[in-house]
Backbone atoms as SQL, in Angstrom:
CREATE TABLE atoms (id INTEGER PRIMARY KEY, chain TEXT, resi INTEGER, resn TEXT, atom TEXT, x REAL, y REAL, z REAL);
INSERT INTO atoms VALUES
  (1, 'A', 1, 'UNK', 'N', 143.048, -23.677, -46.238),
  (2, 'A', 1, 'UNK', 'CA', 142.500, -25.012, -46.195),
  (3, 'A', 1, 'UNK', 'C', 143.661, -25.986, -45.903),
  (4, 'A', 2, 'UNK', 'N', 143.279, -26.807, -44.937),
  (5, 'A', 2, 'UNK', 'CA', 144.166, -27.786, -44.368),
  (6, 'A', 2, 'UNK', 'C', 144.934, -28.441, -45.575),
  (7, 'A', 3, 'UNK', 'N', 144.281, -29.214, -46.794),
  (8, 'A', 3, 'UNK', 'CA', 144.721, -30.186, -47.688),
  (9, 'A', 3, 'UNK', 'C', 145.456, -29.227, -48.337),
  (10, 'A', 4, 'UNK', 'N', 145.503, -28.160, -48.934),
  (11, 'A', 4, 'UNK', 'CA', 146.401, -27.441, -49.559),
  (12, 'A', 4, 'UNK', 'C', 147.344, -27.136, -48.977),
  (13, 'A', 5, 'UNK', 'N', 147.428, -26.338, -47.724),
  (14, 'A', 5, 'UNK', 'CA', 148.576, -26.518, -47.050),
  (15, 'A', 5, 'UNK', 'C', 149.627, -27.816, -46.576),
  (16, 'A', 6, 'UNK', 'N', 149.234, -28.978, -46.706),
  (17, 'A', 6, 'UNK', 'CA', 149.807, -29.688, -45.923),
  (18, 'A', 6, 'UNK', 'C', 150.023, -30.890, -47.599),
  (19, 'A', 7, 'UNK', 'N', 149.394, -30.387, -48.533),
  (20, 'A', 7, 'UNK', 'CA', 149.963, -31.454, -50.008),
  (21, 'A', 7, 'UNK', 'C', 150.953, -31.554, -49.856),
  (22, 'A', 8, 'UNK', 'N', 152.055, -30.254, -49.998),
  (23, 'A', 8, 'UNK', 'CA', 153.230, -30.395, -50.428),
  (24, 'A', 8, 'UNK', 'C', 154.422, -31.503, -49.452),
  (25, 'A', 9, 'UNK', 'N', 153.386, -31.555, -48.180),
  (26, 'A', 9, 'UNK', 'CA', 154.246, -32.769, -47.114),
  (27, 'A', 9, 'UNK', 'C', 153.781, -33.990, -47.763),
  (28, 'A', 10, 'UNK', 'N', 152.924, -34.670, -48.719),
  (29, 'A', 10, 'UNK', 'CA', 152.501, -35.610, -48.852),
  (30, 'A', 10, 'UNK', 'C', 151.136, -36.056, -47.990),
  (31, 'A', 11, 'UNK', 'N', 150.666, -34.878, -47.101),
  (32, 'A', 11, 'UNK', 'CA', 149.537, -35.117, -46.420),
  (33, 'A', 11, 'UNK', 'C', 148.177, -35.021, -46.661),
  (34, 'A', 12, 'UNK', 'N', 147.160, -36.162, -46.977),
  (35, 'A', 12, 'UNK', 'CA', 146.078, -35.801, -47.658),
  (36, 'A', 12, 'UNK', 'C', 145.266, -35.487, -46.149),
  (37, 'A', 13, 'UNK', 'N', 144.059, -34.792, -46.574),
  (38, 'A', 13, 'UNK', 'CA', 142.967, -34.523, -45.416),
  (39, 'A', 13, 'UNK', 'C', 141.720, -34.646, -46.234),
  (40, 'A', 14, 'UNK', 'N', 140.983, -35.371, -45.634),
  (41, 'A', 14, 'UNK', 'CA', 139.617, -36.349, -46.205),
  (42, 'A', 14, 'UNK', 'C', 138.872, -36.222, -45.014),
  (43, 'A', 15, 'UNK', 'N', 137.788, -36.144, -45.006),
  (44, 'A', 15, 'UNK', 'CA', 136.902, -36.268, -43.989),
  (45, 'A', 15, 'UNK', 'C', 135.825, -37.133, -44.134),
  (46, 'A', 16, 'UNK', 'N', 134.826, -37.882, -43.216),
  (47, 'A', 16, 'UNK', 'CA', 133.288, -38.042, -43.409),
  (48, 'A', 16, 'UNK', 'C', 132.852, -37.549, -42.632),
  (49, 'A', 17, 'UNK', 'N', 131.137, -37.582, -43.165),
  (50, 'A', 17, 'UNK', 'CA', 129.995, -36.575, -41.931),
  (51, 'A', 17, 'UNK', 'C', 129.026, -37.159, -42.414),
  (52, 'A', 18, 'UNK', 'N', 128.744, -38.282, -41.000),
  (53, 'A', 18, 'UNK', 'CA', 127.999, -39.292, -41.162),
  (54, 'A', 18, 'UNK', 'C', 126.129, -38.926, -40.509),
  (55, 'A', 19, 'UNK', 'N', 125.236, -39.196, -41.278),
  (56, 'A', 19, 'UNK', 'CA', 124.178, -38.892, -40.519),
  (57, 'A', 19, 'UNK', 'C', 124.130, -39.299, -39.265),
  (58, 'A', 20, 'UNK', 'N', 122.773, -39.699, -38.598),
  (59, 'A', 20, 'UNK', 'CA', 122.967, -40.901, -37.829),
  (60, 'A', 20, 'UNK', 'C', 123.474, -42.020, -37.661),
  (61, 'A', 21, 'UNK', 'N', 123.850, -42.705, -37.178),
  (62, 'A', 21, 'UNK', 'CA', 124.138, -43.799, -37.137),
  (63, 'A', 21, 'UNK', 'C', 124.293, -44.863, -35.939),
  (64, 'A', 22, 'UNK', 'N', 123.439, -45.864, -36.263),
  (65, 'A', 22, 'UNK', 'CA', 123.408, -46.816, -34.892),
  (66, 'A', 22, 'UNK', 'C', 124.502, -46.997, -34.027),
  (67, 'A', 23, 'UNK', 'N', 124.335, -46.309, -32.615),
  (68, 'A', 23, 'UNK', 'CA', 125.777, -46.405, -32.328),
  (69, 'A', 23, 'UNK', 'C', 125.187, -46.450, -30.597),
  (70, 'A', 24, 'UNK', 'N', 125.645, -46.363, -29.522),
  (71, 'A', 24, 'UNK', 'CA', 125.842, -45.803, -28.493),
  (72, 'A', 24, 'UNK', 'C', 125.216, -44.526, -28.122),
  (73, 'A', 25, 'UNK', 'N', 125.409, -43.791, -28.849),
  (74, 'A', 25, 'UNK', 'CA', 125.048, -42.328, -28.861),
  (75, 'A', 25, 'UNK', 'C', 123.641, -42.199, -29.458),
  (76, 'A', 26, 'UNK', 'N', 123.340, -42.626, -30.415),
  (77, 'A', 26, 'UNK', 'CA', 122.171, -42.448, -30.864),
  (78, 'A', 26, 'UNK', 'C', 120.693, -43.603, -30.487),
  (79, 'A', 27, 'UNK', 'N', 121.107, -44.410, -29.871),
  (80, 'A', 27, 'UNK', 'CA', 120.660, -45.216, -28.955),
  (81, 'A', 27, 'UNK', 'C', 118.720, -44.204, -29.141),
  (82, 'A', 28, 'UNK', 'N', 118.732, -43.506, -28.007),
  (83, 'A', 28, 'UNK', 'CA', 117.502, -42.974, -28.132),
  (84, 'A', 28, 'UNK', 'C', 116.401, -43.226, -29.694),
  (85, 'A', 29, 'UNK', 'N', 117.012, -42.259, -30.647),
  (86, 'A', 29, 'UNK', 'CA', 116.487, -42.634, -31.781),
  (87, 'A', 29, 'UNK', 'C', 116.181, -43.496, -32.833),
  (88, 'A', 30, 'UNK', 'N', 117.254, -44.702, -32.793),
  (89, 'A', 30, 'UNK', 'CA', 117.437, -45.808, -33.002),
  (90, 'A', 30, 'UNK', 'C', 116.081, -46.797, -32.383),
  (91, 'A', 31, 'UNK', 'N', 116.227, -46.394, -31.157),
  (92, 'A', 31, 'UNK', 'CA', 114.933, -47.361, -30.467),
  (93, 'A', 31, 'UNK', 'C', 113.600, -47.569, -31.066),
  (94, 'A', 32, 'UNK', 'N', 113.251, -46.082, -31.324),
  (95, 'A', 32, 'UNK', 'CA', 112.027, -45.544, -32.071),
  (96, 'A', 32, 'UNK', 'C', 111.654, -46.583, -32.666),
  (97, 'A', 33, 'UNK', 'N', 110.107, -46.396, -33.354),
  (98, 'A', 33, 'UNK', 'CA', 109.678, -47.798, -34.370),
  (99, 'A', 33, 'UNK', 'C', 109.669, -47.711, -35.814),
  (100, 'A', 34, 'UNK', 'N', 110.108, -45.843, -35.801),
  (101, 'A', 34, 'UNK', 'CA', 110.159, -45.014, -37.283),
  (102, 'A', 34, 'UNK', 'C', 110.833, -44.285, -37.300),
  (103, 'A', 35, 'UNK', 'N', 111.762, -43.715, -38.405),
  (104, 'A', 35, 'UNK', 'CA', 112.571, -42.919, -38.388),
  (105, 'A', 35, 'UNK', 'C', 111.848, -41.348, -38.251),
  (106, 'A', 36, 'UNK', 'N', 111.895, -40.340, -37.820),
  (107, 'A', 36, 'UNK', 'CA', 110.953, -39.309, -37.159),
  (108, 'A', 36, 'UNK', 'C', 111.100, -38.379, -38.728),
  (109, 'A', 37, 'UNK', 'N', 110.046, -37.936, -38.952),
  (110, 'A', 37, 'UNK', 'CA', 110.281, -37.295, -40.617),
  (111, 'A', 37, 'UNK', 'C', 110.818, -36.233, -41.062),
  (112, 'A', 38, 'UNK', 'N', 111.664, -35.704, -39.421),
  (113, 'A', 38, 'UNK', 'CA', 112.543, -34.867, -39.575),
  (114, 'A', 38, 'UNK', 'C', 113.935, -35.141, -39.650),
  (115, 'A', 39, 'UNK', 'N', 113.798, -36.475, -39.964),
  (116, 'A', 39, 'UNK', 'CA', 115.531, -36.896, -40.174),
  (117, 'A', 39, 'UNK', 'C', 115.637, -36.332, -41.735),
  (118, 'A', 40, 'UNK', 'N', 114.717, -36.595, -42.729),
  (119, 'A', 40, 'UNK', 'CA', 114.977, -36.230, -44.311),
  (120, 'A', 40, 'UNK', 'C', 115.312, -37.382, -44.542),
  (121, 'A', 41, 'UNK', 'N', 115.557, -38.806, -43.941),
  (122, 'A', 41, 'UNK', 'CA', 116.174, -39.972, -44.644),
  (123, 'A', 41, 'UNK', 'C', 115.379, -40.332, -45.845),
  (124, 'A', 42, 'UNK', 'N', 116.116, -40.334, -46.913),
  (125, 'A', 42, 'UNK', 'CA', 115.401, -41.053, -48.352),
  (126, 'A', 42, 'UNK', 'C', 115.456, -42.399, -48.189),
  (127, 'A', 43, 'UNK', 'N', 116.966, -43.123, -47.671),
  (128, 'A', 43, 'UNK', 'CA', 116.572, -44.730, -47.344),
  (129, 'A', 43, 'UNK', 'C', 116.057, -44.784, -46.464),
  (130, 'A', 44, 'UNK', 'N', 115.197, -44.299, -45.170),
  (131, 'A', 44, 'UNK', 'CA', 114.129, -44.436, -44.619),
  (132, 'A', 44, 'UNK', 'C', 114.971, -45.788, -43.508),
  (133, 'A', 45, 'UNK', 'N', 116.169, -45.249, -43.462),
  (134, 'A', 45, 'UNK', 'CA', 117.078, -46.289, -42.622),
  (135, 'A', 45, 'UNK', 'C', 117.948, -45.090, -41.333),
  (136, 'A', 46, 'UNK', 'N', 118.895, -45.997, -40.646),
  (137, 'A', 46, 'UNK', 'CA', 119.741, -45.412, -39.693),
  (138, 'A', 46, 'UNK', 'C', 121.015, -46.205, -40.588),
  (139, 'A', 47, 'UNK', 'N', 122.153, -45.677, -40.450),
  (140, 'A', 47, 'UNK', 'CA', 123.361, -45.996, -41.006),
  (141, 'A', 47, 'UNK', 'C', 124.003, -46.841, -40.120),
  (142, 'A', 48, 'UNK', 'N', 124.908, -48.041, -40.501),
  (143, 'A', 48, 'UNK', 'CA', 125.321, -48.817, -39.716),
  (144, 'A', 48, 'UNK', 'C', 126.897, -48.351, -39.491),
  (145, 'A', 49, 'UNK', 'N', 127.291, -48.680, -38.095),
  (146, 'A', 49, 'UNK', 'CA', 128.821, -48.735, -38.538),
  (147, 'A', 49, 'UNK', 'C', 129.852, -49.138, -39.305),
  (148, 'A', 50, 'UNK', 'N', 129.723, -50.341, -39.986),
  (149, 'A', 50, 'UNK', 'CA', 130.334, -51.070, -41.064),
  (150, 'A', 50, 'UNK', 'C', 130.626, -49.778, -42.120),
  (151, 'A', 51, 'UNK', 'N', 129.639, -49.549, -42.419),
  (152, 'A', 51, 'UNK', 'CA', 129.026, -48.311, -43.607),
  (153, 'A', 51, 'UNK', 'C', 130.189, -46.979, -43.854),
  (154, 'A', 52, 'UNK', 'N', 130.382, -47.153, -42.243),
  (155, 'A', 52, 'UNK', 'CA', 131.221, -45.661, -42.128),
  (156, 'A', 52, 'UNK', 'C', 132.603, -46.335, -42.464),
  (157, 'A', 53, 'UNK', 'N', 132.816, -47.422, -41.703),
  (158, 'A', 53, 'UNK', 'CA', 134.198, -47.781, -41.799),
  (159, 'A', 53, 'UNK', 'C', 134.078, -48.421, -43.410),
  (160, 'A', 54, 'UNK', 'N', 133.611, -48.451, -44.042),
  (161, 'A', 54, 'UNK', 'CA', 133.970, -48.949, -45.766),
  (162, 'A', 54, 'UNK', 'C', 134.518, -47.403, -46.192),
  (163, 'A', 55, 'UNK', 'N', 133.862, -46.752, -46.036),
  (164, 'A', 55, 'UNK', 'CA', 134.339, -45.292, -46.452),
  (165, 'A', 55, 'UNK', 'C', 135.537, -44.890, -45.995),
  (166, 'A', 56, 'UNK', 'N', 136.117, -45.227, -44.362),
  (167, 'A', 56, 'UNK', 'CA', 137.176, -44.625, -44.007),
  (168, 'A', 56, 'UNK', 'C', 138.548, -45.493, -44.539),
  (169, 'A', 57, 'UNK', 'N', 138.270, -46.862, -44.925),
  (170, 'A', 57, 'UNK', 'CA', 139.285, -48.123, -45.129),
  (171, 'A', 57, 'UNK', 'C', 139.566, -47.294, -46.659),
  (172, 'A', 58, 'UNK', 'N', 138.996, -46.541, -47.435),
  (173, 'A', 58, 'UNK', 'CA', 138.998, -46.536, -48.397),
  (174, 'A', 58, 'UNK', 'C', 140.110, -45.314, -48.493),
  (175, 'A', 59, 'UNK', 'N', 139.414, -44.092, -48.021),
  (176, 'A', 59, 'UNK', 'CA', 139.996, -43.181, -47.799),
  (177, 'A', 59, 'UNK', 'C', 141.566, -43.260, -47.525),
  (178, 'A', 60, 'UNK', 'N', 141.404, -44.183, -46.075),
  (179, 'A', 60, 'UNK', 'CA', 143.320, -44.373, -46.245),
  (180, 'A', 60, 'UNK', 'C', 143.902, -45.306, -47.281),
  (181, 'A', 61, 'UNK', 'N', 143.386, -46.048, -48.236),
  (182, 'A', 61, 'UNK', 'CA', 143.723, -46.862, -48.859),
  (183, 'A', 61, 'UNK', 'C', 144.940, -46.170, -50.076),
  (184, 'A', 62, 'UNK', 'N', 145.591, -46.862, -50.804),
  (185, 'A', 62, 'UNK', 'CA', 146.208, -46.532, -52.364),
  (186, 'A', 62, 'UNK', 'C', 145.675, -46.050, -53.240),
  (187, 'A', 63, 'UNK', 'N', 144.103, -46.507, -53.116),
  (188, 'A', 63, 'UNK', 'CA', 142.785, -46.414, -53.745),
  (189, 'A', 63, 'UNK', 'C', 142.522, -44.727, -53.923),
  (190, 'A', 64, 'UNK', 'N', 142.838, -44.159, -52.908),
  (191, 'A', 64, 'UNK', 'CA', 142.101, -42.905, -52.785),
  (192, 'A', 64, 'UNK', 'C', 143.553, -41.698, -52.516),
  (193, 'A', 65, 'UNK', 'N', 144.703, -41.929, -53.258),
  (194, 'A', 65, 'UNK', 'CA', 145.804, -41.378, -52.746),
  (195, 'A', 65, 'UNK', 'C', 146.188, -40.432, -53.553),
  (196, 'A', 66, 'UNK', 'N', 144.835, -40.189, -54.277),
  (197, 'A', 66, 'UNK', 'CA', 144.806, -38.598, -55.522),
  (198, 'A', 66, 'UNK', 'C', 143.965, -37.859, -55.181),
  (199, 'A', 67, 'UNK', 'N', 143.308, -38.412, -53.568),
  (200, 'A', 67, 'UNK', 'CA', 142.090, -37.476, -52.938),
  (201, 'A', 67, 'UNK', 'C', 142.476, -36.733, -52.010),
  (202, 'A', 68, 'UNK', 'N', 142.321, -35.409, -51.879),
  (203, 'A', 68, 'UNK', 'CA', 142.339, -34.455, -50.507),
  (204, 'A', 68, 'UNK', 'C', 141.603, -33.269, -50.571),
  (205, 'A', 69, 'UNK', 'N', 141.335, -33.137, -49.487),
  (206, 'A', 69, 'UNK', 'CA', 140.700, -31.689, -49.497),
  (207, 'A', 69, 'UNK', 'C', 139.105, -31.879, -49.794),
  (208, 'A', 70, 'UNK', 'N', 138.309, -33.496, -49.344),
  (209, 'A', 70, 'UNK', 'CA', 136.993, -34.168, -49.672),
  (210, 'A', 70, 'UNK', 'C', 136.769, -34.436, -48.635),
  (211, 'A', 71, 'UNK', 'N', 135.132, -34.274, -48.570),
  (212, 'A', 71, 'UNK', 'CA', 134.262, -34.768, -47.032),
  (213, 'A', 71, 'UNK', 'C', 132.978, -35.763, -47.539),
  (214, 'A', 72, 'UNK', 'N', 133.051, -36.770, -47.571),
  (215, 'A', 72, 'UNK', 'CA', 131.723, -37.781, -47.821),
  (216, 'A', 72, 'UNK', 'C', 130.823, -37.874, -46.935),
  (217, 'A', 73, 'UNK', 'N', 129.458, -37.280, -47.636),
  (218, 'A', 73, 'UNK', 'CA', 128.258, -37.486, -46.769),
  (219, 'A', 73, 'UNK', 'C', 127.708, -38.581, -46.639),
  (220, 'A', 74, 'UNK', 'N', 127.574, -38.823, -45.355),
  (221, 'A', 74, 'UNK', 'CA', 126.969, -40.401, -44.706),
  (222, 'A', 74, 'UNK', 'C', 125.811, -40.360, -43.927),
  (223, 'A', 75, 'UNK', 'N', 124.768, -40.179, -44.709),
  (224, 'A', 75, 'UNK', 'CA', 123.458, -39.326, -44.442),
  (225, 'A', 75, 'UNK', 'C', 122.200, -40.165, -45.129),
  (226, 'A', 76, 'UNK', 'N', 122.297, -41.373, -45.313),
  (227, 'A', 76, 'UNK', 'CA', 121.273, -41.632, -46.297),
  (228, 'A', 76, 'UNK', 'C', 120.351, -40.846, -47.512),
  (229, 'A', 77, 'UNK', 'N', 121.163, -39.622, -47.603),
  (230, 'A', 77, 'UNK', 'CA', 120.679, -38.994, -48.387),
  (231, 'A', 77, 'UNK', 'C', 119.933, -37.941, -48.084),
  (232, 'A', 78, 'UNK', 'N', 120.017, -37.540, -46.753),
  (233, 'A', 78, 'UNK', 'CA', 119.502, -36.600, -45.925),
  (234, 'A', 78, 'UNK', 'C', 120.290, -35.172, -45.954),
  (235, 'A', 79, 'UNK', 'N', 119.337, -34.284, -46.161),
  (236, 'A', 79, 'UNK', 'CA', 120.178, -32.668, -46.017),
  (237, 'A', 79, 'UNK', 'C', 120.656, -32.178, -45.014),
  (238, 'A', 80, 'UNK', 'N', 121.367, -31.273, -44.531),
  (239, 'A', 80, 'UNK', 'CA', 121.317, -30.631, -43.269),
  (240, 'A', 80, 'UNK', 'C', 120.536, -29.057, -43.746),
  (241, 'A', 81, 'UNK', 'N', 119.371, -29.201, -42.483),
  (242, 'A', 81, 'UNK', 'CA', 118.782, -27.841, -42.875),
  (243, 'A', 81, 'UNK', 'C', 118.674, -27.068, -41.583),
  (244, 'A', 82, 'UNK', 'N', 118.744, -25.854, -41.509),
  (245, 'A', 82, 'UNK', 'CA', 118.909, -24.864, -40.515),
  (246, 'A', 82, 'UNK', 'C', 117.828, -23.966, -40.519);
């Protein structure tokens, strides 16, 4: 695992894994007039960009400089199912 290997440099590794989110890319689904009921969204929303970047400002912050080896789901609360 990346964060274990790379602690002892002082290097944390953090990730997010954001559901959807209104962007460029998701454009198509976004348009829609409902979120399709195969998203699983519990907030019954699309995620904004702001949203993601509060999470990532944080991550690099002082705030979060006892964290590594973490991935925050940005999913409205949605599963991934296969």
């Amino acid at each position: 695992m990346f964060s274990q290997e790379l602690a002892a440099k002082n290097i944390r590794v953090n990730a997010i894994a954001p559901g959807v989110i209104k962007t460029k890319m998701s454009q198509t689904l976004v348009d829609q007039d409902e979120i399709p009921d195969v998203a699983g969204n519990p907030l019954n929303r699309y995620g904004e960009p702001h949203e993601c970047a509060g999470a990532v400002a944080f991550l690099v912050s002082d705030d979060a400089s006892y964290i590594t080896g973490e991935t925050i789901l940005m999913n409205g609360g949605a599963h991934a199912r296969l």
